[in-house]
C-alpha positions, 0 to 999 in steps of 0.5 A: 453535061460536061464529063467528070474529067472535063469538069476536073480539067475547068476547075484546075484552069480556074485555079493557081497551082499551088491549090489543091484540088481534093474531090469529094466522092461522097456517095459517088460509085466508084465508076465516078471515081474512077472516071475522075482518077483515069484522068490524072486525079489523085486526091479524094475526100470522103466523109465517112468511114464505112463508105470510104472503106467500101470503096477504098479496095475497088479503087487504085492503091495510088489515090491519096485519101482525105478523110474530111468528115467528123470522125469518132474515136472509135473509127480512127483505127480502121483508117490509121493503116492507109489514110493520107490526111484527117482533115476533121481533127475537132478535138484533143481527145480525137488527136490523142486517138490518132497519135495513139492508134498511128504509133501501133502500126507506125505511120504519121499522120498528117492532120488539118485542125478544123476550126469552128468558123461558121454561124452555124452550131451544127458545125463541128471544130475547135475553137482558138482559146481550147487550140491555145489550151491544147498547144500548151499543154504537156500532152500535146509535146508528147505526141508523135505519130501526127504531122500538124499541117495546118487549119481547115473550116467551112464557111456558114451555108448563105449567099451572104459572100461578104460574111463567107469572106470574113469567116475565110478571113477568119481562119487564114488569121487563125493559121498566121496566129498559130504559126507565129505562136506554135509552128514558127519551125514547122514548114509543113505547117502552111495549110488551109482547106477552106473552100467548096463547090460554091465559094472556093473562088473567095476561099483562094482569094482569101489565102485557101491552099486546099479546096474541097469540092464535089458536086462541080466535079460530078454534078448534083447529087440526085 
């Protein structure tokens, strides 16, 4: 079996520089993680809270936290002080929290708006008709500690790759259709995650800028 690092190393040749590589460290040991940091790595996504602040102060100061699993209302204080972007924002409820709890110890966040792409209903995020209700409303130009920076998805579990393509497809259309409307004067606003261990090479080829992977980095979870 290759070395986490080795892993890391293949993946970044397989993929354009402009993409970034986010690894999940979801129930991984910080030795994983560290492994994959003391080769150059320093972007992570965790799922959950409480496990990321398990961790989070065993681990170097310079890791660029993602969190990119549902986060509740009530745990977005806990992670404010120190995350680097939420990638799960699924509701305007859970916006209005981060704003709220990011102003109280004066930091913006940088937020993906995850959108509901895939056929499952297990699948957490927005839908386009409550972003458009969002965006236009006078709540949403009152917020100013969240940086919007784009969209995130994932992509329906099947080996069907041409429906994983279009709901990839999907969501890059989404992102043109919210810049064009809403962003137009917003640089940052450019990003897609959209893409994991199994499907990333379509995610990129249908536009992704952030990919999420896991179990390519540090092998099948036992």
């Amino acid at each position: 079996m290759q070395s986490i690092s080795a892993n890391i190393r293949s993946i970044k040749e397989q993929i354009p520089q402009s993409v970034k590589l986010v690894a999940v460290s979801k129930t991984r040991s910080v030795e994983e993680i560290l492994d994959a940091y003391n080769s150059g790595h320093k972007y992570f996504g965790e799922n959950r809270v409480q496990e990321l602040l398990q961790k989070k102060d065993l681990l170097p100061h310079d890791i660029e936290w993602h969190l990119i699993g549902h986060l509740q209302s009530n745990k977005v204080r806990l992670v404010v002080p120190f995350i680097s972007m939420i990638q799960s924002v699924d509701s305007f409820k859970l916006l209005k929290t981060i704003d709220n709890e990011a102003s109280l110890v004066h930091r913006v966040i940088s937020c993906l708006l995850q959108i509901h792409i895939a056929e499952e209903e297990t699948k957490f995020g927005f839908s386009m008709a409550e972003l458009h209700e969002m965006m236009l409303s006078e709540e949403f130009s009152k917020l100013n500690s969240v940086r919007i920076c784009g969209v995130m998805g994932m992509a329906t579990f099947t080996d069907d790759d041409q429906r994983i393509r279009k709901e990839f497809s999907f969501l890059a259309g989404c992102l043109e259709e919210l810049k064009k409307k809403y962003f137009r004067e917003t640089p940052e606003f450019r990003e897609i995650s959209m893409g994991m261990s199994g499907d990333f090479k379509i995610a990129i080829g249908e536009g992704s800028t952030i990919i999420r992977i896991g179990s390519l980095i540090f092998g099948e979870r036992s």
